[in-house]
MIGU-647340 format. One record per atom (N, C-alpha, C, CB): z, x, y; residue in one letter. Coordinates in pm, whole numbers, plus 50000, padded with zeros to 5 digits. Each point is the difference from the previous one (the first is absolute). Glycine has a CB too. Example, Ala and Ser with C-alpha at 12.3 -4.5 7.8 and 13.67 -1.06 7.14 Angstrom:
# MIGU-647340
507805131949431a 500004991150119a 500005009050120a 501254981149883a 498035015450222s 500065008250119s 500734992350109s 497855011849937s 
***
This chain:
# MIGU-647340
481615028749020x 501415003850020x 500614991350109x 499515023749927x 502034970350048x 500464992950092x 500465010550118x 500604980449822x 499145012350257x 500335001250168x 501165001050109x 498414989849934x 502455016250066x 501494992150060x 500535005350102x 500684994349807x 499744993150325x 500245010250063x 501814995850023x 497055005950115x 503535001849893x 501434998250010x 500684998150139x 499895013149802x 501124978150227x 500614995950127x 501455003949947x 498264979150105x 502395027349958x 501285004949985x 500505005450141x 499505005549748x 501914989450239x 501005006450109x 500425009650047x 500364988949948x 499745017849877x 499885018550053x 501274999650104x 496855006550007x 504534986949939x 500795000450094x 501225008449936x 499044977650117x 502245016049923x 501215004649922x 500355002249922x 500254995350070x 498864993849806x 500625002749862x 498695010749887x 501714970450037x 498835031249875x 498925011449891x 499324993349901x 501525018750003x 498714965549980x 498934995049918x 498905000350019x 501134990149958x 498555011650163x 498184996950075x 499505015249888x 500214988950384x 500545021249674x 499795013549984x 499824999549806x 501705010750275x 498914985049689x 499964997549828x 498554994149997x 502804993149928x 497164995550155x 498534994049959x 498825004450046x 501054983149983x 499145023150127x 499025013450072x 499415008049889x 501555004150211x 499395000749731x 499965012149879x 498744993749881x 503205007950024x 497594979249962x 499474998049861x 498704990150046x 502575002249836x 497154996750286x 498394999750000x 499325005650044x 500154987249985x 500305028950039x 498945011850043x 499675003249835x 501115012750275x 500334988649648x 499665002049853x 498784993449941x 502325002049980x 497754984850041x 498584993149941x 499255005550099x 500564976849889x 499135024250209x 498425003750094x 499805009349918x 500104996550261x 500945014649747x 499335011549895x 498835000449908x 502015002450006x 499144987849861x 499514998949871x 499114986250018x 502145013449866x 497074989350222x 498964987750018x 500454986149954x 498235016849964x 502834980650092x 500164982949915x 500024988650144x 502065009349740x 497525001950358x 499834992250095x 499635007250119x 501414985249894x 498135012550229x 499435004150105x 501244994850167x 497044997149814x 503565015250234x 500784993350112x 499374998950113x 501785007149918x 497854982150171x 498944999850069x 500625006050120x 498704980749891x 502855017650104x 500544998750110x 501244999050028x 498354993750013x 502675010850051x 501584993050024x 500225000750103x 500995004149840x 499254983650235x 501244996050111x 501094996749984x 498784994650087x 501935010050039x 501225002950014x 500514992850117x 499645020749889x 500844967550046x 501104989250144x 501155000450012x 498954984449988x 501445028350034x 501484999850062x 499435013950092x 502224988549775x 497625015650303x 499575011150088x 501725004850078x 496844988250053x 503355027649886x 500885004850022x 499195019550038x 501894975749830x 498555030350219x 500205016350001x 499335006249956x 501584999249997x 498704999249873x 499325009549900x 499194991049894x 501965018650027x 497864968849972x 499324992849955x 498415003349878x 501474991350243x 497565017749887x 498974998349938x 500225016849949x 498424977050143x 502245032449930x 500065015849980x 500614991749810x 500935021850339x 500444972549665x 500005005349893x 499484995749842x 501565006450167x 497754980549894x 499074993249910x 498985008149954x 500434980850105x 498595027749948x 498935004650024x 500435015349893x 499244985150286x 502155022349767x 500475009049875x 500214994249882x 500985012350138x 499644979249868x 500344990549865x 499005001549893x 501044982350140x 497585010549940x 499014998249904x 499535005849968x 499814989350032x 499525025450061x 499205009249974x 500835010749922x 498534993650200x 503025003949812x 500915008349869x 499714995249870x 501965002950137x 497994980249846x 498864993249887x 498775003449938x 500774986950102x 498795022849954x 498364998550045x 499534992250022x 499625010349922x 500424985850144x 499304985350070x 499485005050160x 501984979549858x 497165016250170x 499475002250127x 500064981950037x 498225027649959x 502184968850122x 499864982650010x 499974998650122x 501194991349819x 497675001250278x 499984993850120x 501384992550028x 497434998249974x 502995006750154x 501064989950014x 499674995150140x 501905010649841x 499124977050216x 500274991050124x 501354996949978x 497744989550039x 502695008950107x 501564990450056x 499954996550117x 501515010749887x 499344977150057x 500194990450120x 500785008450089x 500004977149878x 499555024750236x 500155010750142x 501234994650043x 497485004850095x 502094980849888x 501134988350044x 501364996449951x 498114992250031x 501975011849889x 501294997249854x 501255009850024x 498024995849786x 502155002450315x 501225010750060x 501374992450009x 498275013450160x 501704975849789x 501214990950007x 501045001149856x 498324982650163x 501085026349764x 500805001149902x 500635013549987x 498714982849906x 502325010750095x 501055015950051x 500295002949878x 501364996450226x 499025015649805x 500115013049896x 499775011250026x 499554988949875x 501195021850047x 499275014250008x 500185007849874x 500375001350246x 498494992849593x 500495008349880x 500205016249999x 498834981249896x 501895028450053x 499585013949983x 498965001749952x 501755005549984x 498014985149874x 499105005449944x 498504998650084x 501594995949783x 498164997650278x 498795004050091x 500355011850094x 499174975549998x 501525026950050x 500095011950086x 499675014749897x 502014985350175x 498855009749686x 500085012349955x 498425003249932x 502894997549964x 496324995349979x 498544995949952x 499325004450123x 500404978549836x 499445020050298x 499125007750105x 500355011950017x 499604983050109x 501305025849861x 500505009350013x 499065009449844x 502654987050169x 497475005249754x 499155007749917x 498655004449947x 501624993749996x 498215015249979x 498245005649942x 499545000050174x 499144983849685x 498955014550301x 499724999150100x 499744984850033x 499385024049983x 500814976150182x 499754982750048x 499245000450036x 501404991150049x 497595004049908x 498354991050100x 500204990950075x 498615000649843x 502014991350140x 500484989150105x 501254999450036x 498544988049927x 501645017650194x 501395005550047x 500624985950088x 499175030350024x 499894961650008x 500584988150116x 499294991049948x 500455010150224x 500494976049785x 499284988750005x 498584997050065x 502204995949983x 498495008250109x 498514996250084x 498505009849945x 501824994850252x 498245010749640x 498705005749938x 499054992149871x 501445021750074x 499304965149948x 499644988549918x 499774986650065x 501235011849840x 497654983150124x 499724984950071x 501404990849977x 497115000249937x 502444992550185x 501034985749933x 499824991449926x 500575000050141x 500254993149790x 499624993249892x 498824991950018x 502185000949939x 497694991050154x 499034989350004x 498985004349997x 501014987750095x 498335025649971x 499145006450001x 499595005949867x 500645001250219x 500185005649698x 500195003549861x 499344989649891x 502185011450088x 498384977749969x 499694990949883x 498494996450036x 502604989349954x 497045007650165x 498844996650036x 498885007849928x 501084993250205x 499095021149816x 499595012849923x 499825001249870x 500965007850147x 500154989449793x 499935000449843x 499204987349965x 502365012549956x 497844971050073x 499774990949966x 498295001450012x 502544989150055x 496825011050104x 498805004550011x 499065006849941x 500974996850118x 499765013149825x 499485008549908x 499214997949858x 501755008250121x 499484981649842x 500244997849841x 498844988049972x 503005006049986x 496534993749897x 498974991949948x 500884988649965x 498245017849915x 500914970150005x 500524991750027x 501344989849891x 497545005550150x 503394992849903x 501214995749890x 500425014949945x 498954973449906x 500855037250134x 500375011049941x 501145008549992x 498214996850035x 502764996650110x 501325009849994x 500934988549943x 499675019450226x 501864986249760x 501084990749961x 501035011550141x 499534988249632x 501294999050353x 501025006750116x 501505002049876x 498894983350304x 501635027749719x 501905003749966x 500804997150078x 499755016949910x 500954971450165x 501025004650104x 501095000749956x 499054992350153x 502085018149877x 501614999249963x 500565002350140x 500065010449739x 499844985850393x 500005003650107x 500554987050045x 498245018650002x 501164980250146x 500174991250128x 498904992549999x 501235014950137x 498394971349868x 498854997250028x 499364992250114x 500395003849799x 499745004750308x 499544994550089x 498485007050033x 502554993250068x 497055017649872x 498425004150036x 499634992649921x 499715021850065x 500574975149826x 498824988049914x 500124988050043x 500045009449795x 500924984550231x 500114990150089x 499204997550186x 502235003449811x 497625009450202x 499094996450101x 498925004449984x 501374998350128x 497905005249730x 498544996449996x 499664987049992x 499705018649907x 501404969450071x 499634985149990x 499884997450161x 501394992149750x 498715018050343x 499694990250131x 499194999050102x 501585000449962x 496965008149950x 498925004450118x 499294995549873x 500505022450216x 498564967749801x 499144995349879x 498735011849949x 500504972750103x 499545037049962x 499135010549979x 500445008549865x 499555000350265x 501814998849783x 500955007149871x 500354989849883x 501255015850178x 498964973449863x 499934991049880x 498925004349896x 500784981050151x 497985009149930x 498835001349929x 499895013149888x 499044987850221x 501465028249849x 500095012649910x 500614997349914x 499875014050127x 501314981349875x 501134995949892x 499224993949909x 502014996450137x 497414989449891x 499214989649874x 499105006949898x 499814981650173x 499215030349945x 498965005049944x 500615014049922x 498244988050190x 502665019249840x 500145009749923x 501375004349908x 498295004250173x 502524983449863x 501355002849898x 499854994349912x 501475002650121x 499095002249794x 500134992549798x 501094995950019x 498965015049812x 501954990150236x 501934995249923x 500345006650136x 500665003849663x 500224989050334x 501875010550040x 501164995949956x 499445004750205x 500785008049766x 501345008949897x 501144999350048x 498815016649933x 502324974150080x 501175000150121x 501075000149943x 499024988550156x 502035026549903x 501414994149938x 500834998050155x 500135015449714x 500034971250236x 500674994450118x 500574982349920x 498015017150241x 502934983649858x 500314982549971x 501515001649881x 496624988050010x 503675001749983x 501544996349889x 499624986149939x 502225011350165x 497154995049665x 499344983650001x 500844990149876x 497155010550074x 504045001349914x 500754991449883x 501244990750045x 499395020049843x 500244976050267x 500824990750059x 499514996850120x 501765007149891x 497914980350145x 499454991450110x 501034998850104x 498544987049847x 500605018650247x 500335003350127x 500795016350004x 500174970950049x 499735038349859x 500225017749994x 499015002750108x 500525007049723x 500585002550328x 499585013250126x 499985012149973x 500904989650142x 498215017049835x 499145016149962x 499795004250125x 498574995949786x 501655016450229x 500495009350131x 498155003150059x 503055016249874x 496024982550060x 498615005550068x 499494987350022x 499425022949886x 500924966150084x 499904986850095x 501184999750082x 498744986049838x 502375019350198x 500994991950082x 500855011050095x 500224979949797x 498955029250173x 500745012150170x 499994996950087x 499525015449975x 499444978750052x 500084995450154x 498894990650024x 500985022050085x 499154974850089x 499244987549991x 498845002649959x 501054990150154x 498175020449882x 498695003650003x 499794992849842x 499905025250186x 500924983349733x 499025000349834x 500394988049962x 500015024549898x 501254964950182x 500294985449953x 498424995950011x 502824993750097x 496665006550055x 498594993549969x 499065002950015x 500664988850020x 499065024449947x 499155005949932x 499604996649858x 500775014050150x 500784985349732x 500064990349860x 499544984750001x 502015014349950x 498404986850163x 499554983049999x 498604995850012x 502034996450108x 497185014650010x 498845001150013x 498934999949832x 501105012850259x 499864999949696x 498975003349932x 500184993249858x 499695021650142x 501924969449837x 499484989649849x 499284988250062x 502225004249827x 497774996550255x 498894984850066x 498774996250001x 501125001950120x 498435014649944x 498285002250005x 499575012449916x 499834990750251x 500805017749677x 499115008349987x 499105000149865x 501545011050158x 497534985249855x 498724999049940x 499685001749831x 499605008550241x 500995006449730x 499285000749852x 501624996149914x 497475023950039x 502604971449816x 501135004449958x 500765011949990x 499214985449932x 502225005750057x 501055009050018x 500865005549876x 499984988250212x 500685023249729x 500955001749931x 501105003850081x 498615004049825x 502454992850128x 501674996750084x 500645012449851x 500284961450144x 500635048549905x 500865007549919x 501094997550096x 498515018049865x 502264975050114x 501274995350057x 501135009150033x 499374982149883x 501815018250144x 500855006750051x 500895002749821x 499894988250326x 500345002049654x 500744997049857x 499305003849901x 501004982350068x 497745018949894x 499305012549923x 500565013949979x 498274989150085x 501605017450058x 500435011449983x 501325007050025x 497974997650023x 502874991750072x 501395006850030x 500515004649898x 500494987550157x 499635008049676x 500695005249926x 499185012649914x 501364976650015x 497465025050023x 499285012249895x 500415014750096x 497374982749883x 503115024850059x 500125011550103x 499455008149903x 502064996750165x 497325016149944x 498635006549950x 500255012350104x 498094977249919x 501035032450062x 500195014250081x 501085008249937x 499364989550223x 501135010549692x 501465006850035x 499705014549859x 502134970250102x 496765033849895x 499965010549873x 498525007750063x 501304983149742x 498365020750367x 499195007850078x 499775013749963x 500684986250155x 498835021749854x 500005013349976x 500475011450131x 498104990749821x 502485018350119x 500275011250149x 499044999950082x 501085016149896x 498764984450247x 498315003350099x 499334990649982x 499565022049978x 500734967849985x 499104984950034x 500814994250089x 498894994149780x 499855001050321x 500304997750134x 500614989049950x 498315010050164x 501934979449794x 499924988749976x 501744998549951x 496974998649947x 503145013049975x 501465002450021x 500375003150128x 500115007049795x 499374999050227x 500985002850177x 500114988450069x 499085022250063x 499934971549906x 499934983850059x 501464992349955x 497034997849960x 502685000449898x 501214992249963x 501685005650061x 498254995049769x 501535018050211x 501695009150073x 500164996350120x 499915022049902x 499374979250208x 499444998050136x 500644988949999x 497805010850035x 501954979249913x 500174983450031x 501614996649921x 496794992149987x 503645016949934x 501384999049902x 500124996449879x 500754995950160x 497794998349807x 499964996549855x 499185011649909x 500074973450077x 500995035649874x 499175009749910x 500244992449852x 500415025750153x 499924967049825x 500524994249875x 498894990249971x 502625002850042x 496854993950080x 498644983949982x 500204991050115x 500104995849723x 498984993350248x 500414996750135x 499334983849976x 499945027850165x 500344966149845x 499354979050011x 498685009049984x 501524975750226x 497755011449704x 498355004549976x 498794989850009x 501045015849841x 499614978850291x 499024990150051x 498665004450051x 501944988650052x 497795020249970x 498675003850048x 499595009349908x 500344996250232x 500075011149670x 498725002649856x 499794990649927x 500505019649959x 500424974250045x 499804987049885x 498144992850070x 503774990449959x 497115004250168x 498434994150021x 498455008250022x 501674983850107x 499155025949900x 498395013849956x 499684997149880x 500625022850107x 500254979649792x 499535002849865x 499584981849935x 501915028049967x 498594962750115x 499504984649964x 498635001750047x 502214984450035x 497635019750119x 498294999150005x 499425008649942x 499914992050181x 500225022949816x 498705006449924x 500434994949848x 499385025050168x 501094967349756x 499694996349857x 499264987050017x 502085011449886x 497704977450240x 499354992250048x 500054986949938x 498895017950072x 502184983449803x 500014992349899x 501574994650005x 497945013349865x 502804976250195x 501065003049980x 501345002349862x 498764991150210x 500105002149712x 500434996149845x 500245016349955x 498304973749935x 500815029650111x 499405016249925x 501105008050034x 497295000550038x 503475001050085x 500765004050099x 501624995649942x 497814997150204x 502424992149714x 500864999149974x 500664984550096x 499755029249912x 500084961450106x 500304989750091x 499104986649922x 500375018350250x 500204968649800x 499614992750042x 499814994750097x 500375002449869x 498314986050190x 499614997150125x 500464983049990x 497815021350039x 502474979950107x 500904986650046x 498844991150072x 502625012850052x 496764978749975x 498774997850070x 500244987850101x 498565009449795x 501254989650359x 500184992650100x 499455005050113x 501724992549900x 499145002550211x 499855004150155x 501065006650024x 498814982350083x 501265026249954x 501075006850088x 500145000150174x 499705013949786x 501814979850270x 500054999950104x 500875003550057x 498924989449969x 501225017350180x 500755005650029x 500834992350117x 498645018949897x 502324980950191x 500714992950083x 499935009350124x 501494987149821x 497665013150242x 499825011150145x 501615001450075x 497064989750072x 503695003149916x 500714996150077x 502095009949976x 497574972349992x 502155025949837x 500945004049936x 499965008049932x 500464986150024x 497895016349890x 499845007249886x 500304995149894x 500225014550106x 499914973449836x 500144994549882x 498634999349957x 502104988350044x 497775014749797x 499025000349955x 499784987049897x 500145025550058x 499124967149940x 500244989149877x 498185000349946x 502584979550128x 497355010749719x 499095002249974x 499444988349899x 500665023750072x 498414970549940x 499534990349982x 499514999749877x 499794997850207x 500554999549659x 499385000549900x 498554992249987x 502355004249932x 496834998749993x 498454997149984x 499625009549952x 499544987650157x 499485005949714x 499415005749894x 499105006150036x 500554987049876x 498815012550233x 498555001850030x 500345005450170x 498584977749805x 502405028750262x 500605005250072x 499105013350077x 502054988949848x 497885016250263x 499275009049971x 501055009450043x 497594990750013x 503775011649943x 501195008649983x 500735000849905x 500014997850167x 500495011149785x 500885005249883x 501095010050007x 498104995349903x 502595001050083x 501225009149959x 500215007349877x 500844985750127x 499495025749826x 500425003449852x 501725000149973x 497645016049991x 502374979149894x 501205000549921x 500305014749918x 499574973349979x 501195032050005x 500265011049908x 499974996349811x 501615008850243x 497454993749692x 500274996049806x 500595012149919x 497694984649981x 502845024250119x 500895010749909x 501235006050096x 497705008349846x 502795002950083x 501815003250085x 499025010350081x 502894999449796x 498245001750294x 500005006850114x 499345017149956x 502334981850107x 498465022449782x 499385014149966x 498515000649963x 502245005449917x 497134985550038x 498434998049972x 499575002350130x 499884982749810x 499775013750313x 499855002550128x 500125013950020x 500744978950056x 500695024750004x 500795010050013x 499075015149914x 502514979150017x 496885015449866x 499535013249922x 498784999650032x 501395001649812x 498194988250184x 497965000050086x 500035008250081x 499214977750022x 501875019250096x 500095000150162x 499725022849986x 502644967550101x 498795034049766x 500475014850003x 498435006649946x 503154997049931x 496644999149978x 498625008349929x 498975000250131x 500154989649709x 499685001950366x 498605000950088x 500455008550130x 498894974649920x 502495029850112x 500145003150142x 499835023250004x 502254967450051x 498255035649874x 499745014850007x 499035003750034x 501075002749874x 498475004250217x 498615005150063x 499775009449895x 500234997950267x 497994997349728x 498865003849926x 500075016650052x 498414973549991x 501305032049926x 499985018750023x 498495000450046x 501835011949778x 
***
């Protein structure tokens, strides 16, 4: 069974929370194993309301956050209103390692080439496993892939908001299309802005309250299930896409993303091979919590 551990922001917006959903759904129905999720945007209610989230999933899932990641302002309801509900096991951040430690943990753990990483987040904790060769080396020896929606790749030199908030994740992106180790899949910004998804929930699913919480009860951009449901099908063809194949690089400086075509590349981007509602209906069938 594949391995995964997920990096998400867990911030302002309710896509994370869509893609949260729909990969506790697979842990469930065994189509995959969550080893793990961090969380790089560290706010309030952060891990309280992650921790309800999932275990409202059924999901029991180890988590970590960057302790450090306090630079991203905000304050969603819907996390306030998610710790407030059922019972909380993890009432404070601070009842969870920090990321680096987390990863050290999970990676250590894991046998060998055995996990894949999800990020729809910030990437500066994966970016600084490239800078203590201890953590490298973990990276070589135990990642298969990572899963990234990030970047704007249908036009050279596009700026995507989880490379270009701020300086940190400018080169942090930069860090991590430069060195980081295993191949990459890229789900771009322009993929998903036009698929909207969420918007047909059931009464008492948290996940609706999520979407209301945030203002989109109707749906919402579906950049971060999309790249859930691209990695656990692992196939991108299978998934519905074509793959673009090069280098991907980032501009520390500005956030421009450009990308180097090559056949033999060890990066890819996907293209969309159907309309927006093909997505949009994957995204709807997989998100309703399992009874």
């Amino acid at each position: 069974m594949r391995r995964l551990i997920l990096d998400t922001d867990w911030w302002t917006d309710c896509d994370d929370a869509m893609a949260v959903r729909i990969l506790c759904n697979a842990h469930r129905k065994r189509e995959c194993e969550i080893a793990g999720i961090n969380i790089n945007a560290c706010m309030e209610y952060s891990v309280a309301s992650l921790d309800v989230f999932t275990r409202d999933s059924g999901v029991f899932v180890p988590l970590g956050v960057d302790h450090s990641a306090t630079l991203f302002a905000g304050s969603p309801p819907y996390q306030k209103h998610l710790a407030a509900c059922g019972k909380v096991v993890l009432r404070e951040n601070a009842d969870v390692p920090d990321s680096a430690d987390f990863y050290r943990k999970l990676l250590a753990g894991a046998a060998f080439r055995e996990l894949e990483i999800l990020s729809i987040g910030f990437t500066q904790d994966l970016a600084g496993l490239l800078k203590r060769e201890e953590d490298l080396t973990l990276v070589r020896e135990k990642v298969r892939h990572l899963w990234i929606m990030a970047g704007k790749w249908d036009e050279d030199g596009g700026k995507e908001y989880n490379f270009c908030k701020n300086a940190l994740t400018r080169e942090s992106g930069e860090l991590l299309c430069r060195f980081w180790p295993t191949p990459i899949t890229f789900l771009g910004w322009e993929a998903g802005h036009s698929v909207i998804s969420g918007g047909h929930l059931p009464e008492g699913d948290l996940l609706r309250q999520v979407m209301e919480d945030h203002g989109s009860p109707h749906g919402r951009s579906s950049w971060d299930p999309m790249l859930v449901l691209l990695a656990l099908a692992g196939d991108p063809e299978k998934a519905g896409y074509k793959c673009v194949y090069g280098q991907a690089q980032l501009n520390g400086a500005d956030g421009a993303n450009h990308f180097l075509h090559r056949a033999d590349g060890p990066h890819r981007f996907v293209v969309k091979l159907h309309p927006d509602e093909f997505y949009a209906e994957e995204i709807d069938k997989h998100l309703p919590r399992l009874p």
